[in-house]
Backbone as XML, in Angstrom:
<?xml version="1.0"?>
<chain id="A" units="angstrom">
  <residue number="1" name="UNK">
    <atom name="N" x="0.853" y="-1.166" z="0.000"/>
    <atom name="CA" x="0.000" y="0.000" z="0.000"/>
    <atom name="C" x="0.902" y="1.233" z="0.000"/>
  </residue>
  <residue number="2" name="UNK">
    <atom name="N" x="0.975" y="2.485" z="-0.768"/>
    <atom name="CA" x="1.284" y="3.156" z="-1.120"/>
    <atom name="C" x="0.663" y="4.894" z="-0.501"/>
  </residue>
  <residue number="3" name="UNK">
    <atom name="N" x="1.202" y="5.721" z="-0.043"/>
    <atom name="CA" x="0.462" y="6.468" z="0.534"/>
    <atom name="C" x="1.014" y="8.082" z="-0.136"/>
  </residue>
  <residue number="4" name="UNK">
    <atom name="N" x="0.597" y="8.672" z="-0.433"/>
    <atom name="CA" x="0.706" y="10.072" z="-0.928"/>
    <atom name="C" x="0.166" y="11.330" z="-0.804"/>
  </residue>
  <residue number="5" name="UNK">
    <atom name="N" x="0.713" y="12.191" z="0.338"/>
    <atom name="CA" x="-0.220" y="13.434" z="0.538"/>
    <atom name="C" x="0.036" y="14.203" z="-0.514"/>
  </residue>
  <residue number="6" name="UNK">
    <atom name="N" x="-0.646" y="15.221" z="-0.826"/>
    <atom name="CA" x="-0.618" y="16.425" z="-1.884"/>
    <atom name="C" x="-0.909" y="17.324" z="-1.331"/>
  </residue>
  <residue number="7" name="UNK">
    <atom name="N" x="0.232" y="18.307" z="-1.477"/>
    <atom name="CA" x="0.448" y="19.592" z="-0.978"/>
    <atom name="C" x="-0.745" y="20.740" z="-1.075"/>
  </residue>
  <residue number="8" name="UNK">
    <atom name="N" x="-0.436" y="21.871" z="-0.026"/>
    <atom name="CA" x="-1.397" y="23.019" z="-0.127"/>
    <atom name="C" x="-0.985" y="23.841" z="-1.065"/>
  </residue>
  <residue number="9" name="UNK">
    <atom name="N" x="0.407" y="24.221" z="-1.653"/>
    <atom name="CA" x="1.027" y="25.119" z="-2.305"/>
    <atom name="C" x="0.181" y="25.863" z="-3.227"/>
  </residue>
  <residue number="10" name="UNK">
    <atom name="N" x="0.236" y="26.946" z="-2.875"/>
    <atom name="CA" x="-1.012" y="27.542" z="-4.398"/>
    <atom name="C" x="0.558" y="28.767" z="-4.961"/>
  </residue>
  <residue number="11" name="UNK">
    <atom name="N" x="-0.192" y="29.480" z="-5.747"/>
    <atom name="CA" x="0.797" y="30.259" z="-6.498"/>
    <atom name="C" x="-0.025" y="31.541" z="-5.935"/>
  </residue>
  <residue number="12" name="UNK">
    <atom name="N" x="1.334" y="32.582" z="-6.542"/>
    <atom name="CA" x="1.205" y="33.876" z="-5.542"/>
    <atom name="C" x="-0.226" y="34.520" z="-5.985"/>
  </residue>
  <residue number="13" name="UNK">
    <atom name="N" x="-1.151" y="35.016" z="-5.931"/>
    <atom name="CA" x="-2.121" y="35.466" z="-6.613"/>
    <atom name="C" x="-3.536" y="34.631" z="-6.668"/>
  </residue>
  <residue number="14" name="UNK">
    <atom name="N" x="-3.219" y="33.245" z="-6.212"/>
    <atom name="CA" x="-3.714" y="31.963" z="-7.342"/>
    <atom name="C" x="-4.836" y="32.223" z="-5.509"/>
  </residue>
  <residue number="15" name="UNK">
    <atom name="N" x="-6.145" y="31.595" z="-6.209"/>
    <atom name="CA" x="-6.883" y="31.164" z="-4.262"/>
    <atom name="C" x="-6.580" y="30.464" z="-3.717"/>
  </residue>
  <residue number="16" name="UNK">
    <atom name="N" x="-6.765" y="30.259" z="-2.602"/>
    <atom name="CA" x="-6.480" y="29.352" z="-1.740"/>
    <atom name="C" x="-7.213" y="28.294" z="-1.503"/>
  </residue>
  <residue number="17" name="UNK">
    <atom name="N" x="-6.637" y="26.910" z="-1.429"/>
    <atom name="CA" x="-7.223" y="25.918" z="-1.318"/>
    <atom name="C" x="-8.406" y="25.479" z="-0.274"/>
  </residue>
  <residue number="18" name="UNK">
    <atom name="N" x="-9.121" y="24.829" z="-0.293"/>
    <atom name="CA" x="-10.138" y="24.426" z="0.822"/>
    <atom name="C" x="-9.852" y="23.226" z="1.183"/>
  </residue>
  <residue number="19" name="UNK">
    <atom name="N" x="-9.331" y="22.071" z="0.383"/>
    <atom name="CA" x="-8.847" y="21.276" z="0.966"/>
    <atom name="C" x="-7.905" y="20.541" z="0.687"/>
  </residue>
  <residue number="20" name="UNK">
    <atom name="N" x="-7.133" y="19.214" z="1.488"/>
    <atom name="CA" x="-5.595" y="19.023" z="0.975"/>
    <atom name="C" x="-6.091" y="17.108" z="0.759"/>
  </residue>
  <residue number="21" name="UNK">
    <atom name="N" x="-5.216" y="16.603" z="-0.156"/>
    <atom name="CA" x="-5.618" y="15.167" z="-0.630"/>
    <atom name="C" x="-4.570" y="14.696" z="-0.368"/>
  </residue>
  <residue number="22" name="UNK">
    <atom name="N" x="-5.307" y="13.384" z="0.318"/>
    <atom name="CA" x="-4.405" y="11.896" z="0.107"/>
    <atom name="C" x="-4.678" y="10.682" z="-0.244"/>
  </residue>
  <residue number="23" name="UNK">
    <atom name="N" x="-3.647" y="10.470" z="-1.225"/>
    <atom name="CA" x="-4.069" y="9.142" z="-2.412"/>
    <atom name="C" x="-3.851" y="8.272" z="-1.437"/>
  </residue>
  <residue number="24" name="UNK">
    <atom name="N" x="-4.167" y="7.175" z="-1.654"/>
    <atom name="CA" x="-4.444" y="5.354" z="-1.092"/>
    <atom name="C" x="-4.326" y="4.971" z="-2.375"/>
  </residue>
  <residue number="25" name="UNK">
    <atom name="N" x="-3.012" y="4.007" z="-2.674"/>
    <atom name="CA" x="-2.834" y="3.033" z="-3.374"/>
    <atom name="C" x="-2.750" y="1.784" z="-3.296"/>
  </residue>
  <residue number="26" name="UNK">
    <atom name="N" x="-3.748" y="0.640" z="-3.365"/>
    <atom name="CA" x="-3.463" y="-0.813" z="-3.241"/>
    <atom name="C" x="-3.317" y="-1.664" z="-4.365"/>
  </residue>
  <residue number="27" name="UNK">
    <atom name="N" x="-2.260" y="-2.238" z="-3.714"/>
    <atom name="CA" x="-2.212" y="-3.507" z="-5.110"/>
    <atom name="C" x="-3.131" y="-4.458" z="-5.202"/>
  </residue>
  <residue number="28" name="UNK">
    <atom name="N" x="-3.436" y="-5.183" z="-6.388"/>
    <atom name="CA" x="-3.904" y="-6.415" z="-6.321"/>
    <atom name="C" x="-3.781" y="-7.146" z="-5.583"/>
  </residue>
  <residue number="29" name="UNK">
    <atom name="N" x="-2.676" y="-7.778" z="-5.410"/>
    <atom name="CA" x="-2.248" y="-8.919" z="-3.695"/>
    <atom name="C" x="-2.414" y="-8.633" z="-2.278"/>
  </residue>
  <residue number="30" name="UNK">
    <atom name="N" x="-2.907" y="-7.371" z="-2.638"/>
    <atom name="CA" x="-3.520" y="-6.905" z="-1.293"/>
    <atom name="C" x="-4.440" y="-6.950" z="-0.395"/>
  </residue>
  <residue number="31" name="UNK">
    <atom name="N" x="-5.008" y="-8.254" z="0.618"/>
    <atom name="CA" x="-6.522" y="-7.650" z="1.157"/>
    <atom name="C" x="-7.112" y="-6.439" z="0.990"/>
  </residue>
  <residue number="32" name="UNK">
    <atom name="N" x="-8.539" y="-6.685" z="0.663"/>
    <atom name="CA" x="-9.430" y="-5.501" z="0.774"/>
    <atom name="C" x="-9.918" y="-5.016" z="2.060"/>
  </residue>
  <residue number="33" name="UNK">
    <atom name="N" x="-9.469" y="-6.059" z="2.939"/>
    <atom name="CA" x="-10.190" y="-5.562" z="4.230"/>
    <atom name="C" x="-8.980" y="-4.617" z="5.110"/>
  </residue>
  <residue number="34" name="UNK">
    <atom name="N" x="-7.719" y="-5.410" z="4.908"/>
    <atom name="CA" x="-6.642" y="-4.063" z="5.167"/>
    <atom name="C" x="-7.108" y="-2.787" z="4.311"/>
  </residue>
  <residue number="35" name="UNK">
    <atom name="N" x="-6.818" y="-2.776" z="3.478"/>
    <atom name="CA" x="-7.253" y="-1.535" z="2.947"/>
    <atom name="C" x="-8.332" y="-0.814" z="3.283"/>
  </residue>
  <residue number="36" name="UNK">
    <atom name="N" x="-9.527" y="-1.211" z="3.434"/>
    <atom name="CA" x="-10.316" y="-0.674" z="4.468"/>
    <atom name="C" x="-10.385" y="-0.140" z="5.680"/>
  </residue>
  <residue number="37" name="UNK">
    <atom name="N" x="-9.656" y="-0.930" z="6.435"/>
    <atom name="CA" x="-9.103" y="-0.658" z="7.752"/>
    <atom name="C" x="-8.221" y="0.573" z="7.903"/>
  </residue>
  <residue number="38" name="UNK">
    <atom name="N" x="-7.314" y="0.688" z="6.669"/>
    <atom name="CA" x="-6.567" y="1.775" z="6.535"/>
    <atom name="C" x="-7.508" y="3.229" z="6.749"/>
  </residue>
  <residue number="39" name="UNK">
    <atom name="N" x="-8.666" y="3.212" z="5.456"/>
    <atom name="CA" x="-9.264" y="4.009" z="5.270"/>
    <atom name="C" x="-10.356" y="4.792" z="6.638"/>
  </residue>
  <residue number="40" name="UNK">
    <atom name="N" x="-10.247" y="3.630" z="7.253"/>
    <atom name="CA" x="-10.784" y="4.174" z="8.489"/>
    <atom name="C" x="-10.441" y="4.734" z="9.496"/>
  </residue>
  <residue number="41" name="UNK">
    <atom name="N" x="-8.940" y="4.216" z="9.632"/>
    <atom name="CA" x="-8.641" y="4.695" z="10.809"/>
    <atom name="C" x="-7.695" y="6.578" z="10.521"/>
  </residue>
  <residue number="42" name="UNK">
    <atom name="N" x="-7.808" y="6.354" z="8.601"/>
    <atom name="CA" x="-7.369" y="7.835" z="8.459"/>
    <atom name="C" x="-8.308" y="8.988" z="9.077"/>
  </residue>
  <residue number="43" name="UNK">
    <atom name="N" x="-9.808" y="8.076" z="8.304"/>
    <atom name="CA" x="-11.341" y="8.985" z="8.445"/>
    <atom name="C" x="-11.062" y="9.345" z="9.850"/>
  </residue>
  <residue number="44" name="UNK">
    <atom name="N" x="-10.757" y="8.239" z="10.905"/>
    <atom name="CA" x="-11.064" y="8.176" z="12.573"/>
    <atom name="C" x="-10.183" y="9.188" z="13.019"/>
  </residue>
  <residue number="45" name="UNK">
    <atom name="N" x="-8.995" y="9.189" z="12.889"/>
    <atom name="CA" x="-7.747" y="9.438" z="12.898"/>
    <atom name="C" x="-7.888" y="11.185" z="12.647"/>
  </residue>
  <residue number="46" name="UNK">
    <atom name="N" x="-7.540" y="11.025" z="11.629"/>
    <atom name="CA" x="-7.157" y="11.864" z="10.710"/>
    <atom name="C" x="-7.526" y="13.157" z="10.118"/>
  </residue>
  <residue number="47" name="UNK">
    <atom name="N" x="-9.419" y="12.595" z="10.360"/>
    <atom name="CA" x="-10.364" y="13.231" z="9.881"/>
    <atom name="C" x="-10.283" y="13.539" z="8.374"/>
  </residue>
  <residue number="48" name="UNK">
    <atom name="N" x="-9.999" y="12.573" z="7.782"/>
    <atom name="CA" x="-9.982" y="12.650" z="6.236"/>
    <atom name="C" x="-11.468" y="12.249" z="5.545"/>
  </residue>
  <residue number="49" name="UNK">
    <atom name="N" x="-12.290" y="12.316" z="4.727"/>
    <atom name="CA" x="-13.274" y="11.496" z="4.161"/>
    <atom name="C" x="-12.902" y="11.677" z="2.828"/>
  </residue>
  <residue number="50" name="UNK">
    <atom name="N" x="-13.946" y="10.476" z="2.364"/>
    <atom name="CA" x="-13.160" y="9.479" z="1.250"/>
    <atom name="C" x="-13.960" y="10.155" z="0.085"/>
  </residue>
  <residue number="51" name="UNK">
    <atom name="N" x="-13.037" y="10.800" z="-0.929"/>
    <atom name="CA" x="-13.706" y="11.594" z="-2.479"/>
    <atom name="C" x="-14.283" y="10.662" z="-3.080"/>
  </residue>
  <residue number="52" name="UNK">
    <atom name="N" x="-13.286" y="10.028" z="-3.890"/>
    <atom name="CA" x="-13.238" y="8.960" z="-4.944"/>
    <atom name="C" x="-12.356" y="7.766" z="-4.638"/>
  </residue>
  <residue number="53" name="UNK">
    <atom name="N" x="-13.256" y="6.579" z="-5.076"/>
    <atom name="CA" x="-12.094" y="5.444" z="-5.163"/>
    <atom name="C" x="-12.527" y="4.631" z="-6.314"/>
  </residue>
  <residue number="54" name="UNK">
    <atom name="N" x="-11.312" y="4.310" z="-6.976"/>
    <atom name="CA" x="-11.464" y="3.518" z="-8.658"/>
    <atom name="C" x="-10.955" y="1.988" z="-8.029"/>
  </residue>
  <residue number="55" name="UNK">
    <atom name="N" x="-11.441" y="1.194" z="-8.894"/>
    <atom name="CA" x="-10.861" y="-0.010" z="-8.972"/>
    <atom name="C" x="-10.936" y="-0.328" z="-10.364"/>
  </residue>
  <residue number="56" name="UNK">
    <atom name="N" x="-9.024" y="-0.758" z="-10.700"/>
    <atom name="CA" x="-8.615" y="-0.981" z="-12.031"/>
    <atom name="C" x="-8.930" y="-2.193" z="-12.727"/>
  </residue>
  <residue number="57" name="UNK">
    <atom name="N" x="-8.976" y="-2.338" z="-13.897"/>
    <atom name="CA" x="-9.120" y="-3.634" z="-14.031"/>
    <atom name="C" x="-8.420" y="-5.069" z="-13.470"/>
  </residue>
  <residue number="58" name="UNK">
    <atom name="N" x="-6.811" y="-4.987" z="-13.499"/>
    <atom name="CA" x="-5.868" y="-5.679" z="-12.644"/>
    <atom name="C" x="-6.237" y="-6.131" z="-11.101"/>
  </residue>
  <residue number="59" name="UNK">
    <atom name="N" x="-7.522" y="-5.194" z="-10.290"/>
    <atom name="CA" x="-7.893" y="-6.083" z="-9.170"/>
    <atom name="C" x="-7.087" y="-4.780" z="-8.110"/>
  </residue>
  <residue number="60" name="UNK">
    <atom name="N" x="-6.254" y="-3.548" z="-8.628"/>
    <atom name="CA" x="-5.466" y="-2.709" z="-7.651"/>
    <atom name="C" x="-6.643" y="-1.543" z="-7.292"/>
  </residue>
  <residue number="61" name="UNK">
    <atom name="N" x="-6.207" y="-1.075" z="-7.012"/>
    <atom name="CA" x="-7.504" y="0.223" z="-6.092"/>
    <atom name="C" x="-5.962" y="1.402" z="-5.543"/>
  </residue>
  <residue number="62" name="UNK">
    <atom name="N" x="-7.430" y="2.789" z="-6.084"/>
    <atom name="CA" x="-6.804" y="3.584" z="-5.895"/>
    <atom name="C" x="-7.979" y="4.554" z="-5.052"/>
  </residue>
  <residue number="63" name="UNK">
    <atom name="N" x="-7.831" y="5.275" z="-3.604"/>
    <atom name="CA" x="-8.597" y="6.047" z="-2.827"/>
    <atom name="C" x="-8.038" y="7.564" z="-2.891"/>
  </residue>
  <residue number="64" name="UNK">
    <atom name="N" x="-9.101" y="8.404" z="-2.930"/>
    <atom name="CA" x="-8.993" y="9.410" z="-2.648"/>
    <atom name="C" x="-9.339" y="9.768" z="-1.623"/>
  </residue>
  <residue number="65" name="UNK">
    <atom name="N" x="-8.853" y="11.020" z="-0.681"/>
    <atom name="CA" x="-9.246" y="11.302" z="0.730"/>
    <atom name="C" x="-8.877" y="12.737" z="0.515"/>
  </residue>
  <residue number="66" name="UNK">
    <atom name="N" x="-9.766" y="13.829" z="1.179"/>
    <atom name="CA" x="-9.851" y="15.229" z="1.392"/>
    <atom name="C" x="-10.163" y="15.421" z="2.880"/>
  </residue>
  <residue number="67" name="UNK">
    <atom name="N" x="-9.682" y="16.390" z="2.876"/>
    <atom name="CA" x="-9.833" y="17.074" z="4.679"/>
    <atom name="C" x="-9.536" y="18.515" z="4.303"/>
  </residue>
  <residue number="68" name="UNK">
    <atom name="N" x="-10.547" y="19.042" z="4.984"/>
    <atom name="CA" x="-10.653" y="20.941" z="5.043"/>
    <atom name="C" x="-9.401" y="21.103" z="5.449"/>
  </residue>
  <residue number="69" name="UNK">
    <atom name="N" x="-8.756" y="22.143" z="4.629"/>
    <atom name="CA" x="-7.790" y="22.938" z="5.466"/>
    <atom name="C" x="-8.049" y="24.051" z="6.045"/>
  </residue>
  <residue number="70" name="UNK">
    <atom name="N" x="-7.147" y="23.823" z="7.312"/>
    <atom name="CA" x="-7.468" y="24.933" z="8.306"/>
    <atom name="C" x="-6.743" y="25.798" z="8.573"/>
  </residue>
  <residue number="71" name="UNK">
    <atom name="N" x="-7.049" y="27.278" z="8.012"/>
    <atom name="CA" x="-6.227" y="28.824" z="8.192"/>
    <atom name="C" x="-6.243" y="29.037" z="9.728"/>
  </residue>
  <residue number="72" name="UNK">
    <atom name="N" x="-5.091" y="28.939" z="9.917"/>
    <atom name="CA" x="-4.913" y="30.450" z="11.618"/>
    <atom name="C" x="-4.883" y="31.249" z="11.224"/>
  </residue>
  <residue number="73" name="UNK">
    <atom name="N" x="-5.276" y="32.271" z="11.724"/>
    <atom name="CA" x="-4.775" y="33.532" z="11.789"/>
    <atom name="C" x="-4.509" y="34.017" z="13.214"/>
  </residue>
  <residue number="74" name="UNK">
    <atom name="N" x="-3.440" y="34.953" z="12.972"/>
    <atom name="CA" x="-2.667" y="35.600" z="14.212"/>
    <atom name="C" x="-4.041" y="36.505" z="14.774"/>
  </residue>
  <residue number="75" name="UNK">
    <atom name="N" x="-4.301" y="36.483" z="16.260"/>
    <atom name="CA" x="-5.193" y="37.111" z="16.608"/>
    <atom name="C" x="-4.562" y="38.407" z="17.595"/>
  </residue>
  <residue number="76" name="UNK">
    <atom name="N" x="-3.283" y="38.108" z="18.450"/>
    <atom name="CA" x="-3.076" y="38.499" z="19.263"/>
    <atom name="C" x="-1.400" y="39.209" z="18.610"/>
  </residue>
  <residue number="77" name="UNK">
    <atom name="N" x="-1.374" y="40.518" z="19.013"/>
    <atom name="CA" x="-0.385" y="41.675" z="18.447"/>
    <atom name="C" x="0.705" y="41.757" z="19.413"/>
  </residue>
  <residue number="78" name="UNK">
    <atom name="N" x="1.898" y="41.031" z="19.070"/>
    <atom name="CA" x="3.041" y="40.827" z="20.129"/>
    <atom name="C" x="3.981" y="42.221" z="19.647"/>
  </residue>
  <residue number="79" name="UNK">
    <atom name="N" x="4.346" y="43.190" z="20.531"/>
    <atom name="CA" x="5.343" y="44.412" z="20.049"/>
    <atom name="C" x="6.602" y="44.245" z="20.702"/>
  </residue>
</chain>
């Protein structure tokens, strides 16, 4: 299983994102129920929920996962 976050990076000008992704890659030889398990304990965890998930013809699976990103902002004025 294969795991891949994708960055917030936007470009100077460009908007700002709402939320940040992480791929789930399984192989074919892989239980489906691990992979599941994975997916849950990101959701549990993580607070990720699940976009999209494909399954290829070969029997591999690929998940998508999004989670809001969250802006701070400075509230308090240190001199």
């Amino acid at each position: 299983m294969r795991e891949t976050l994708q960055g917030v990076l936007t470009a100077k000008g460009a908007p700002k994102r709402q939320y940040e992704y992480l791929i789930l890659s399984v192989r074919s030889d892989e239980p489906a129920p691990l992979a599941y398990q994975r997916l849950r304990e990101h959701a549990e965890y993580g607070k990720w929920e699940l976009e999209r998930s494909l399954l290829y013809i070969g029997g591999s699976r690929r998940f998508w996962l999004r989670r809001k990103v969250l802006r701070v902002e400075r509230t308090l004025e240190i001199h």
